[in-house]
C-alpha positions as CSV (number, residue, x, y, z in Angstrom):
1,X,0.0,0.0,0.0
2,X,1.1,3.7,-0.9
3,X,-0.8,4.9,2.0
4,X,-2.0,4.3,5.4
5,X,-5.0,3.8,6.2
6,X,-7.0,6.9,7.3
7,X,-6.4,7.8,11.1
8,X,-9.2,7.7,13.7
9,X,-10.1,11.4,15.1
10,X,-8.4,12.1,18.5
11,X,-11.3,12.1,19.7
12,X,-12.3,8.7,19.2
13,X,-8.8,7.6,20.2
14,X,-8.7,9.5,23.7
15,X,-12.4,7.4,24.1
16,X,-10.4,4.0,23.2
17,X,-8.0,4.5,25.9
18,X,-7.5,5.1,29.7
19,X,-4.5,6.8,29.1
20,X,-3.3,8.4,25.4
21,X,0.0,8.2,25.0
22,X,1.5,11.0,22.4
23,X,5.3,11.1,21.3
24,X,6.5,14.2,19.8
25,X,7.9,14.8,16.0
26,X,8.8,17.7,13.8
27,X,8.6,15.4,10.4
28,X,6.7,12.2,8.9
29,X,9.6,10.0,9.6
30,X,9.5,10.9,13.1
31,X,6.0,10.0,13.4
32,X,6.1,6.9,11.8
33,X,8.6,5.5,14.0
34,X,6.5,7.5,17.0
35,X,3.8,5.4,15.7
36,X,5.8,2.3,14.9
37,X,6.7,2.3,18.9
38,X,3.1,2.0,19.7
39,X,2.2,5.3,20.5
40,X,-1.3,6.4,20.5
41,X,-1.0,10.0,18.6
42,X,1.9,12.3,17.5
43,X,2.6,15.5,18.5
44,X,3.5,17.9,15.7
45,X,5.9,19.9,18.4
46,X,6.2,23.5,17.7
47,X,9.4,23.5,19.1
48,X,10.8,20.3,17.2
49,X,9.6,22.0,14.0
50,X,11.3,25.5,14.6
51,X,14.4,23.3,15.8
52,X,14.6,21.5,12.7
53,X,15.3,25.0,11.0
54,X,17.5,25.8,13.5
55,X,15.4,28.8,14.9
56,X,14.0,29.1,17.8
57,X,10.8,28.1,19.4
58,X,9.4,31.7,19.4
59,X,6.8,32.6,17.0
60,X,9.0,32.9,14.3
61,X,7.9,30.6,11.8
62,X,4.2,31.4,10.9
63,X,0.8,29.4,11.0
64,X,1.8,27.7,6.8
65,X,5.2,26.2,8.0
66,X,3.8,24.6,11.0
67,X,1.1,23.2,9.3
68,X,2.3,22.2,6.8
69,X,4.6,19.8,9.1
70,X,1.6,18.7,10.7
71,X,-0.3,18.0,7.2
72,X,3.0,16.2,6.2
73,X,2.9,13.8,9.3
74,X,-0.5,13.1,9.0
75,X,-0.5,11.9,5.5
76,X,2.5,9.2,6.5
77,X,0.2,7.9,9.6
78,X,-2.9,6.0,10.7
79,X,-2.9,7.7,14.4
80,X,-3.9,11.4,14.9
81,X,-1.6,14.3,15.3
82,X,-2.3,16.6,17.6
83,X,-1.1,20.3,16.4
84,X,0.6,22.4,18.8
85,X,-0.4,25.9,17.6
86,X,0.8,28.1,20.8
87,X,-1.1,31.1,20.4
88,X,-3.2,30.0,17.7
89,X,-0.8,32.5,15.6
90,X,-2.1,35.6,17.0
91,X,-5.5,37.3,18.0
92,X,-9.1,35.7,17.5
93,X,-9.3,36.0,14.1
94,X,-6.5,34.1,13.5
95,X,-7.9,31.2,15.2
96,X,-10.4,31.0,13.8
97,X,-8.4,31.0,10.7
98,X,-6.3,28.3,12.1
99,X,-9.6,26.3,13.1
100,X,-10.0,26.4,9.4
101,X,-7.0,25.3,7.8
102,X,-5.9,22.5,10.4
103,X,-9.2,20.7,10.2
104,X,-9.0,21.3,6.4
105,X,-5.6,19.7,6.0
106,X,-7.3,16.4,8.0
107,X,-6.4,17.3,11.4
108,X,-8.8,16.5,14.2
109,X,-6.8,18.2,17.3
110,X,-5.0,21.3,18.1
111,X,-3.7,23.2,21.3
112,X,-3.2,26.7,22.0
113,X,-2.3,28.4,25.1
114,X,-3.1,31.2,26.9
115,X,0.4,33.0,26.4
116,X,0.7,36.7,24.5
117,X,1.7,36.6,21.3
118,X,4.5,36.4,20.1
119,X,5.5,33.7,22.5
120,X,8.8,31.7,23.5
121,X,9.3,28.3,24.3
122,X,8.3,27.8,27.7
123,X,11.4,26.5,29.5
124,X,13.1,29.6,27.9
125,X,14.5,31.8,30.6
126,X,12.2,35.2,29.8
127,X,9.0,36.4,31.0
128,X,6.2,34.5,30.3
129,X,3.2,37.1,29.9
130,X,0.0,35.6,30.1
131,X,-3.3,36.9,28.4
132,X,-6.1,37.5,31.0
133,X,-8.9,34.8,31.1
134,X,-11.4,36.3,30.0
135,X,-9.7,36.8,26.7
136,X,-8.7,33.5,26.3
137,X,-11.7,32.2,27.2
138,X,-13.3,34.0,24.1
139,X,-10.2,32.7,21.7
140,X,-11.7,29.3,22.6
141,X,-14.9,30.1,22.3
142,X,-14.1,31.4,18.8
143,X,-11.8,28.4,17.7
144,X,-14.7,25.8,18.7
145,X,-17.6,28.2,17.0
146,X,-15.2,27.9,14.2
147,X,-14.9,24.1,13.8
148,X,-16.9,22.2,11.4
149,X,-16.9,18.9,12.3
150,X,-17.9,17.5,16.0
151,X,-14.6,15.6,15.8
152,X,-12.5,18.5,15.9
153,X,-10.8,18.4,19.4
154,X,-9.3,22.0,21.0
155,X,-7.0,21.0,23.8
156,X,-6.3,24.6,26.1
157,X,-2.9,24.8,27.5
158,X,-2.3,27.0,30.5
159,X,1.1,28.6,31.1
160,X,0.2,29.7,34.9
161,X,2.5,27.3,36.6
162,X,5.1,28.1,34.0
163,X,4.9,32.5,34.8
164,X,5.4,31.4,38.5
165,X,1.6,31.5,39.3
166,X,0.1,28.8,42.0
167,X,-2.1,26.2,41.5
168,X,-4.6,27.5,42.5
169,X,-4.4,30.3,39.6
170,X,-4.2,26.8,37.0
171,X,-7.0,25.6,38.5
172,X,-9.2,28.7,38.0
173,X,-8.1,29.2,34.5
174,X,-8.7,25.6,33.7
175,X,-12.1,25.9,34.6
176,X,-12.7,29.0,32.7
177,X,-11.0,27.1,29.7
178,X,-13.5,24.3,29.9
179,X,-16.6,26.5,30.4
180,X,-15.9,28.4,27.2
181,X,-15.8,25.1,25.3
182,X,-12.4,23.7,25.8
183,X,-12.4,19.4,25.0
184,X,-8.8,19.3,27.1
185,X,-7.0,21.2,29.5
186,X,-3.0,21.4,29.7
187,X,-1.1,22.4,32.6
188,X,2.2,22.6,32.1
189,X,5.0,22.6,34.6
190,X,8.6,23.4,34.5
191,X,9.3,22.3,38.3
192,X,11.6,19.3,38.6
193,X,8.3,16.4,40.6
194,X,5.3,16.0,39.8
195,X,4.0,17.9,42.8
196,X,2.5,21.0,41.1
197,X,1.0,18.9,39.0
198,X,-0.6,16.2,41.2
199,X,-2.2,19.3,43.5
200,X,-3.8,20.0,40.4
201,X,-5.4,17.2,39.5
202,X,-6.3,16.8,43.2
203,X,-8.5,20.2,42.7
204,X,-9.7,19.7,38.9
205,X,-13.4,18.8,39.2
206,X,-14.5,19.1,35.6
207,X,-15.2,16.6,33.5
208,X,-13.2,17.7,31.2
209,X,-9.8,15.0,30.2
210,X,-5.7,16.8,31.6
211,X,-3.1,16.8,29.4
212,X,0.2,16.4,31.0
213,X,4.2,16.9,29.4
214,X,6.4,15.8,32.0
215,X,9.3,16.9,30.1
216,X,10.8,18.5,33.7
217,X,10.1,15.7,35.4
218,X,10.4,12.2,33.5
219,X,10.5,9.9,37.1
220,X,6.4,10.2,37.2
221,X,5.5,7.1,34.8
222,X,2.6,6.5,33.0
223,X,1.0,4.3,35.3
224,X,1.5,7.0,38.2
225,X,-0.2,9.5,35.8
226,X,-3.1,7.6,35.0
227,X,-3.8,6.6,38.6
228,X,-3.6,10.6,39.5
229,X,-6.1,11.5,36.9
230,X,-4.2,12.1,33.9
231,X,-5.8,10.9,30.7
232,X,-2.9,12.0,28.1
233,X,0.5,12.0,28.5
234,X,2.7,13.9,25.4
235,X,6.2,13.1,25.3
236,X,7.3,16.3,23.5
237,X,10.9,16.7,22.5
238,X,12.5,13.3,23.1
239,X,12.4,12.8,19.4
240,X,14.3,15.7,18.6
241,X,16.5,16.0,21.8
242,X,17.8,11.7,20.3
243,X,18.2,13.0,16.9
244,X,20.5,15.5,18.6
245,X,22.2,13.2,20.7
246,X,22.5,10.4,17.7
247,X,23.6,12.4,15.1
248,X,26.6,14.0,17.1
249,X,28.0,10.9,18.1
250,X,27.4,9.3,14.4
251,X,29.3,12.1,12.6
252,X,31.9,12.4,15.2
253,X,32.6,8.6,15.3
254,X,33.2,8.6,11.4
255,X,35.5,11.5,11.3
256,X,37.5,9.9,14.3
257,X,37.6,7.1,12.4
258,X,38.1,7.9,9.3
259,X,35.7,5.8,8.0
260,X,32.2,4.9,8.7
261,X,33.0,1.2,9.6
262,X,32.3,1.5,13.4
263,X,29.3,3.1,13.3
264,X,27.6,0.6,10.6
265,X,26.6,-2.0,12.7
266,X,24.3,0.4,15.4
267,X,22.8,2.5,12.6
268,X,19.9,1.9,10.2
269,X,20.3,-0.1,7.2
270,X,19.6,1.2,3.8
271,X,17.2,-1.5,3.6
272,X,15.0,-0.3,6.5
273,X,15.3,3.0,4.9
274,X,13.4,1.8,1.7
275,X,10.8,0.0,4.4
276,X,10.2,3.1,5.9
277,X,9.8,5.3,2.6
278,X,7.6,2.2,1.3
279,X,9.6,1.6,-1.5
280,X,8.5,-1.4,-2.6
281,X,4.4,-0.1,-2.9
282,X,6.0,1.9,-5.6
283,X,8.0,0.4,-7.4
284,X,5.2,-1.9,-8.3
285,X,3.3,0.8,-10.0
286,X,5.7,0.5,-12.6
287,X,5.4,-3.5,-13.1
């Protein structure tokens, strides 16, 4: 086959499973083998895409080059991506905009967050100015009075604990997220536990599903997460962050060596290359 099969909305996937487990990619290579490790969904990671043009995470590119990554990934897959979109790429209008264009290029699930625009990646050392709630609260009401089909799922990050706000503050904007609409909430936390994150969930008395990226603090395991009331879990960078890793000690190894001979045996065949790119599927069109 040339294609995958078409992938089930995130919607119907979160409903599949008591925990949704999301790895995070920047291309459609990355997300096939996301998806070839059994993950559940794909994260089209703002900051893996502006990495991959070595830029940073900071509202540089705009709304076409990030989806268009996300559209790219999609194609290659037969889980959902979900589209980080951080601001939704400026003021209400824009989302809606966004709304638009994501669920026309076959995505079923985005996230913004309640950030000014233009904003910078969170674990940046800066200031991280957040929009008031209220006008937040109407950006989500615009992106899901914006959507076309019911499938369409708006996931609304809050930066609170991020700005060096309290949990209680996450908590109140949460709940103001899901009143105006919101399918998810995010709370993201840069501390180096779980602890912020659990007294959260401990308050959180909305239907509504957490999203969790334990980037900061990678001890608190999937199981521990789904026992505490987590029902997706997004692994965001580690993609990126081994591509780093890998290709540094690749490159280096060959010009130590002078040839690539010690690095063949630990690296990808050719072969698996082709399997990836589906080579075969085509090649037949020609027979």
């Amino acid at each position: 086959m040339l294609r995958t099969a078409l992938a089930a909305p995130f919607r119907a996937v979160l409903e599949q499973h008591d925990l949704v487990r999301v790895a995070g990619a920047h291309d459609a290579l990355g997300a096939v083998l996301a998806q070839e490790a059994g993950f559940h969904a794909v994260w089209s990671s703002s900051l893996e895409v502006s990495a991959a043009r070595c830029l940073p995470d900071a509202s540089l590119l705009g709304m076409s080059e990030y989806l268009d990554a996300a559209v790219n990934m999609q194609k290659a897959l037969s889980v959902p991506v979900v589209a980080d979109c951080d601001t939704g790429y400026g003021n209400n209008l824009n989302v809606a905009h966004m709304v638009h264009e994501y669920e026309a290029g076959g995505i079923t699930a985005v996230c913004i967050e309640d950030k000014m625009f233009p904003k910078i990646n969170s674990f940046a050392a800066v200031d991280h100015s957040l929009l008031d709630i209220s006008t937040f609260a109407r950006k989500i009401e615009v992106a899901k009075n914006a959507q076309q089909s019911p499938d369409f799922f708006l996931i609304a990050r809050t930066e609170a604990l991020i700005s060096g706000l309290d949990v209680d503050e996450a908590l109140k904007r949460c709940s103001a997220y899901a009143d105006a609409g919101a399918d998810a909430v995010l709370v993201h936390s840069k501390i180096r536990t779980s602890e912020q994150i659990t007294r959260f969930l401990d308050g959180w008395d909305k239907a509504v599903p957490v999203v969790v990226v334990p980037t900061t603090y990678p001890e608190w395991d999937a199981r521990a997460a789904a026992a505490a009331g987590v029902s997706v879990v997004i692994y965001a960078n580690h993609g990126l962050r081994a591509t780093v890793s890998s290709l540094r000690d690749t490159y280096g190894a060959i010009l130590r060596a002078g040839s690539s001979v010690e690095v063949e045996d630990r690296i990808a065949s050719v072969r698996e290359v082709f399997a990836l790119q589906r080579l075969d599927a085509w090649q037949a069109l020609d027979w």
